[in-house]
VEXMIKOL-190832 format. One record per residue: residue number from 1; x, y, z of N, C-alpha, C in turn. Coordinates in nm, 2 decimals. Example, Ala and Ser with C-alpha at 12.3 -4.5 7.8 and 13.67 -1.06 7.14 Angstrom:
+-----+--------+--------+--------+--------+--------+--------+--------+--------+--------+
|   i |   n.xx |   n.yy |   n.zz |  ca.xx |  ca.yy |  ca.zz |   c.xx |   c.yy |   c.zz |
+-----+--------+--------+--------+--------+--------+--------+--------+--------+--------+
|   1 |   1.32 |  -0.57 |   0.78 |   1.23 |  -0.45 |   0.78 |   1.32 |  -0.33 |   0.78 |
|   2 |   1.28 |  -0.22 |   0.71 |   1.37 |  -0.11 |   0.71 |   1.29 |   0.00 |   0.79 |
+-----+--------+--------+--------+--------+--------+--------+--------+--------+--------+
This chain:
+-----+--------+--------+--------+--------+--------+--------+--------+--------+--------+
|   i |   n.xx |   n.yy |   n.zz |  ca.xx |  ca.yy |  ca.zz |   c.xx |   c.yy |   c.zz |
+-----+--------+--------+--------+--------+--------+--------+--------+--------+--------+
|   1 |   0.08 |  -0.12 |   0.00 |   0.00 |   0.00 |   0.00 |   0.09 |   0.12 |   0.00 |
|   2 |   0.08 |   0.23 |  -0.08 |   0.11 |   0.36 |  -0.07 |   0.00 |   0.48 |  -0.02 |
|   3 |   0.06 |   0.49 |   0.04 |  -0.08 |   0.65 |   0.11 |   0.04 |   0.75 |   0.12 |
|   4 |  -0.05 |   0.83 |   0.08 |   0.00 |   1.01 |   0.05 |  -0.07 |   1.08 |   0.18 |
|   5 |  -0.05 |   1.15 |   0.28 |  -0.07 |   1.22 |   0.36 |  -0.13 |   1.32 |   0.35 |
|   6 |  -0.03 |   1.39 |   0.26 |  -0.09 |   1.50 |   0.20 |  -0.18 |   1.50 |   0.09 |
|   7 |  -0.26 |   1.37 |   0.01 |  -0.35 |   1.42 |  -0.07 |  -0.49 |   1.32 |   0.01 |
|   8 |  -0.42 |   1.27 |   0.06 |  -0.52 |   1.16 |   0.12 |  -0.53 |   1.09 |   0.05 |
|   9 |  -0.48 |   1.01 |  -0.08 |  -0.44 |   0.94 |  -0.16 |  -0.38 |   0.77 |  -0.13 |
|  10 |  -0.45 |   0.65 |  -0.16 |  -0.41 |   0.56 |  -0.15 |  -0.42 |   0.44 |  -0.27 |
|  11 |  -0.33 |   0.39 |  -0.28 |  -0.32 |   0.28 |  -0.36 |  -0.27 |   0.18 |  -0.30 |
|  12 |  -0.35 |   0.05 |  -0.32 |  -0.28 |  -0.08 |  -0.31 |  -0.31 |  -0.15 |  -0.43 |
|  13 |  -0.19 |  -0.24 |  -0.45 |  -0.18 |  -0.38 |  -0.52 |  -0.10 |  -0.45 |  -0.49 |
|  14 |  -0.12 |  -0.57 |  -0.58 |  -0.05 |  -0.70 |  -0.58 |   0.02 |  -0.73 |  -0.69 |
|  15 |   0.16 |  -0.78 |  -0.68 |   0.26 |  -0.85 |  -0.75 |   0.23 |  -1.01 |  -0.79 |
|  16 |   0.21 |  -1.09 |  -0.86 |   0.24 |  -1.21 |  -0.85 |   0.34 |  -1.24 |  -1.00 |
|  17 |   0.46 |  -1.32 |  -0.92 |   0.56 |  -1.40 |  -0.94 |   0.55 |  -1.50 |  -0.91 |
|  18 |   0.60 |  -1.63 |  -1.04 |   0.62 |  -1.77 |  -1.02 |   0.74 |  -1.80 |  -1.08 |
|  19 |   0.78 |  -1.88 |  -0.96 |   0.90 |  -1.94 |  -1.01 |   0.91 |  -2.04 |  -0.99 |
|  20 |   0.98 |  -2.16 |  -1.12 |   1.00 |  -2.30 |  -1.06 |   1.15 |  -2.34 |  -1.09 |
|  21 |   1.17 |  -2.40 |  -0.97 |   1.30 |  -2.45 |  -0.92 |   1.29 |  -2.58 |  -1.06 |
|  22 |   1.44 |  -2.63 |  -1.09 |   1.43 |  -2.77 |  -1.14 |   1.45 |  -2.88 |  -1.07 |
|  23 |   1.44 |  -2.95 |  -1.18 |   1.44 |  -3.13 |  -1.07 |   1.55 |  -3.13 |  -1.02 |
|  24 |   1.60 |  -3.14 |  -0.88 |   1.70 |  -3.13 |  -0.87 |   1.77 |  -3.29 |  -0.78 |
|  25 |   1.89 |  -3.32 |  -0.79 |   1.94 |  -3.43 |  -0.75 |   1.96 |  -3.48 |  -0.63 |
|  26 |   1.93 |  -3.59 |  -0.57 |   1.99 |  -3.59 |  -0.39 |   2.08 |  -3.55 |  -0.35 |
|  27 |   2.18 |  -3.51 |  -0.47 |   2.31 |  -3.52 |  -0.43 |   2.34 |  -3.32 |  -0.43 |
|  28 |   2.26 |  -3.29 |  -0.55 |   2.26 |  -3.12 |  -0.56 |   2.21 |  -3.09 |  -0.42 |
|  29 |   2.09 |  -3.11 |  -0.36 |   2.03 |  -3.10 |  -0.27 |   2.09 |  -3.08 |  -0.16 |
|  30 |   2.16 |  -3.21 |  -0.13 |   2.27 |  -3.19 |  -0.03 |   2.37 |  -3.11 |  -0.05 |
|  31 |   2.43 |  -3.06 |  -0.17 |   2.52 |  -2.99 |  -0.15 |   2.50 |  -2.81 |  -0.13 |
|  32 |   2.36 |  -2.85 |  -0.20 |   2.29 |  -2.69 |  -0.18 |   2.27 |  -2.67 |   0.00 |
|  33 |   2.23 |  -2.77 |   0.03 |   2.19 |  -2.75 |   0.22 |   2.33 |  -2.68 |   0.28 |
|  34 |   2.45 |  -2.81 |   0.19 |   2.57 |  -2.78 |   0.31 |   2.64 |  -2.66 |   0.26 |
|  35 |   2.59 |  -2.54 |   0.19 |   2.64 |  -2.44 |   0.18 |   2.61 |  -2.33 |   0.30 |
|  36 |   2.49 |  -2.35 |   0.32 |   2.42 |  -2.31 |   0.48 |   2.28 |  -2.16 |   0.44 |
|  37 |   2.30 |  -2.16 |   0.28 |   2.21 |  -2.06 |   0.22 |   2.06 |  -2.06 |   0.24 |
|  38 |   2.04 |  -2.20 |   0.22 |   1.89 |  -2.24 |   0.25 |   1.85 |  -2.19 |   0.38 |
|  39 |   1.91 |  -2.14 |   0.52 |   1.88 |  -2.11 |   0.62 |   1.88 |  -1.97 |   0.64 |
|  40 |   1.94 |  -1.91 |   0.52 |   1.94 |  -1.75 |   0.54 |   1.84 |  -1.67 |   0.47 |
|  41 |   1.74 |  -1.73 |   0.37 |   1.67 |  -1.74 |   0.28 |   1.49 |  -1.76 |   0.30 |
|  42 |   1.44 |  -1.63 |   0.28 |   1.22 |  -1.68 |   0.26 |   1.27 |  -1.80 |   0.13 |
|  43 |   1.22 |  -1.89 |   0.18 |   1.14 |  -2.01 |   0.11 |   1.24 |  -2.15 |   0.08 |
|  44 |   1.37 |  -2.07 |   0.18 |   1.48 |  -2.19 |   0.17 |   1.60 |  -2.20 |   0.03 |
|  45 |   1.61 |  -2.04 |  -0.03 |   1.69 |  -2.04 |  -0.14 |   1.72 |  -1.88 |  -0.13 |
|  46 |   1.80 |  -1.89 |  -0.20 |   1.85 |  -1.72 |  -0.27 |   1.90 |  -1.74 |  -0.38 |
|  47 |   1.81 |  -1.66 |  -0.47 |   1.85 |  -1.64 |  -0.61 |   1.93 |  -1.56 |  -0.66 |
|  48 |   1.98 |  -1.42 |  -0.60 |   2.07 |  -1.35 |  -0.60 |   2.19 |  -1.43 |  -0.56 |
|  49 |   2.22 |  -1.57 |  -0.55 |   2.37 |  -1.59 |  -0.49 |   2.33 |  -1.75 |  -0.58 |
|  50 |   2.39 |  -1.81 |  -0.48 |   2.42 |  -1.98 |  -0.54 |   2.28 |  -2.05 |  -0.56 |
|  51 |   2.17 |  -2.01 |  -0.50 |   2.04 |  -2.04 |  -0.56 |   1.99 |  -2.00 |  -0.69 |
|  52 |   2.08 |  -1.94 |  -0.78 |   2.03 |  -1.90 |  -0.89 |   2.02 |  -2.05 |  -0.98 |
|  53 |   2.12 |  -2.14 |  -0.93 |   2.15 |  -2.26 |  -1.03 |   1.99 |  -2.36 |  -1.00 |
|  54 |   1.93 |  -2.33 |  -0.91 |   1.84 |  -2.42 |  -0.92 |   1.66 |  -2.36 |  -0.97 |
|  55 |   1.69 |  -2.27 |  -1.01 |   1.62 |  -2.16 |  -1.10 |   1.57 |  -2.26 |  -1.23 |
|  56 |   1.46 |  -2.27 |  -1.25 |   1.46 |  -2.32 |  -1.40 |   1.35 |  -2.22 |  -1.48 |
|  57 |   1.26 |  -2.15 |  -1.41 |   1.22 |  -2.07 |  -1.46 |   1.13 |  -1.98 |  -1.39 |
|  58 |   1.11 |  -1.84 |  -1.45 |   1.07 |  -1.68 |  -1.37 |   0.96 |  -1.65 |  -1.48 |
|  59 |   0.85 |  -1.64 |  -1.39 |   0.75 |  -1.59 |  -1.48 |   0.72 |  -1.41 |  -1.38 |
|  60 |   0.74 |  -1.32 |  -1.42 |   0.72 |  -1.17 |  -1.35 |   0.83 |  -1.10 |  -1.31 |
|  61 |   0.80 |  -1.03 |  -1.24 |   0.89 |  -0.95 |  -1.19 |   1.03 |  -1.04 |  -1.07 |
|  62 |   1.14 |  -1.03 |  -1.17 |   1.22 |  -1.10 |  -1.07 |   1.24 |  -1.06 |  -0.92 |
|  63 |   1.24 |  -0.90 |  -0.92 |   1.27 |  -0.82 |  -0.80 |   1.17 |  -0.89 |  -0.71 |
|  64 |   1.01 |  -0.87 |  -0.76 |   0.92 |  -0.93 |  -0.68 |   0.99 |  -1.04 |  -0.56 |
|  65 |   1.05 |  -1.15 |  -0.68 |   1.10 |  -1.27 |  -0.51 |   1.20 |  -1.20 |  -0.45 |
|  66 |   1.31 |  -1.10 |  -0.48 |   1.39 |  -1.09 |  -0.34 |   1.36 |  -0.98 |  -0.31 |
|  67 |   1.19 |  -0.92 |  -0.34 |   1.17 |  -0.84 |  -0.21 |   1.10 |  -0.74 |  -0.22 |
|  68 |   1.08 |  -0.67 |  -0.34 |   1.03 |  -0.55 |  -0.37 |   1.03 |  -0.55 |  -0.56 |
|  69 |   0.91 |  -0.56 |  -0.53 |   0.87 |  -0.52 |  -0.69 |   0.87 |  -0.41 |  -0.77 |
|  70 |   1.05 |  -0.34 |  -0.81 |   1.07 |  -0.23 |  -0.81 |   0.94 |  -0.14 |  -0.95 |
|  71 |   1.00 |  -0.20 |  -1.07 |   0.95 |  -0.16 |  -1.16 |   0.74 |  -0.09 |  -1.11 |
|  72 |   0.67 |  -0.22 |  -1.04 |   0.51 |  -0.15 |  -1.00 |   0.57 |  -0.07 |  -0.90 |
|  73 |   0.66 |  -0.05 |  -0.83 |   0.64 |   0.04 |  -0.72 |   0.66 |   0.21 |  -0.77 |
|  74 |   0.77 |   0.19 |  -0.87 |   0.78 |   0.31 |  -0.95 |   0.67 |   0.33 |  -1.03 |
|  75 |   0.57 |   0.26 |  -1.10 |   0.47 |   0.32 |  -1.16 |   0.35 |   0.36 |  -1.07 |
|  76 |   0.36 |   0.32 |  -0.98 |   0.23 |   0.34 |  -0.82 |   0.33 |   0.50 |  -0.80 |
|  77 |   0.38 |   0.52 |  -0.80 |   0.43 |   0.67 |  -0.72 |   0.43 |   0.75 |  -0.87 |
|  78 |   0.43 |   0.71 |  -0.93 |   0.39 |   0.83 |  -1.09 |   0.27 |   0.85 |  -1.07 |
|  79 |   0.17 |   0.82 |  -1.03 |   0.05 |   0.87 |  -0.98 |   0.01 |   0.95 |  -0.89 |
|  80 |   0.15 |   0.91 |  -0.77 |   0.13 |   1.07 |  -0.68 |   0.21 |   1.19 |  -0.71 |
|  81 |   0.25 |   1.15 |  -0.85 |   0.36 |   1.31 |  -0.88 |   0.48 |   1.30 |  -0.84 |
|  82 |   0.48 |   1.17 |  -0.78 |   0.65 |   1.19 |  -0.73 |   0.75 |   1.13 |  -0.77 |
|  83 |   0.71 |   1.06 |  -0.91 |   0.83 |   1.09 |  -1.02 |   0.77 |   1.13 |  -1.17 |
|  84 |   0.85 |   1.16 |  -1.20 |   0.81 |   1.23 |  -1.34 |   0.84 |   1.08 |  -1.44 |
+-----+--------+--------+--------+--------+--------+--------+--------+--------+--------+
């Protein structure tokens, strides 16, 4: 949600992003665990680092998974004038 204070202005929405991991091996698996990333990670991966390899495919906004869906957030604030 964005709210403007000053106009009394509000917008919310929603992002959806999917992404599917590939088939991955017992042996990948284990070696993805014993990196220690899966523990530092929403959903038991990071795609920005060594989770990128088990990536097989990104449907939306990639920012969306690590965090912030830059590109809609920039077009929600062109609405309140506060980017050109």
């Amino acid at each position: 949600m964005i709210y403007s204070a000053a106009s009394g202005k509000r917008i919310e929405c929603a992002v959806k992003t999917s992404l599917t991991l590939r088939k991955l091996t017992t042996k990948e698996i284990a070696a993805y665990l014993a990196t220690g990333e899966p523990l530092e990670g929403a959903g038991g991966y990071k795609l920005q680092t060594k989770g990128q390899a088990l990536m097989a495919d990104i449907r939306g906004d990639y920012n969306n998974i690590l965090g912030l869906p830059l590109s809609t957030l920039l077009q929600e604030l062109r609405k309140f004038k506060v980017l050109v």
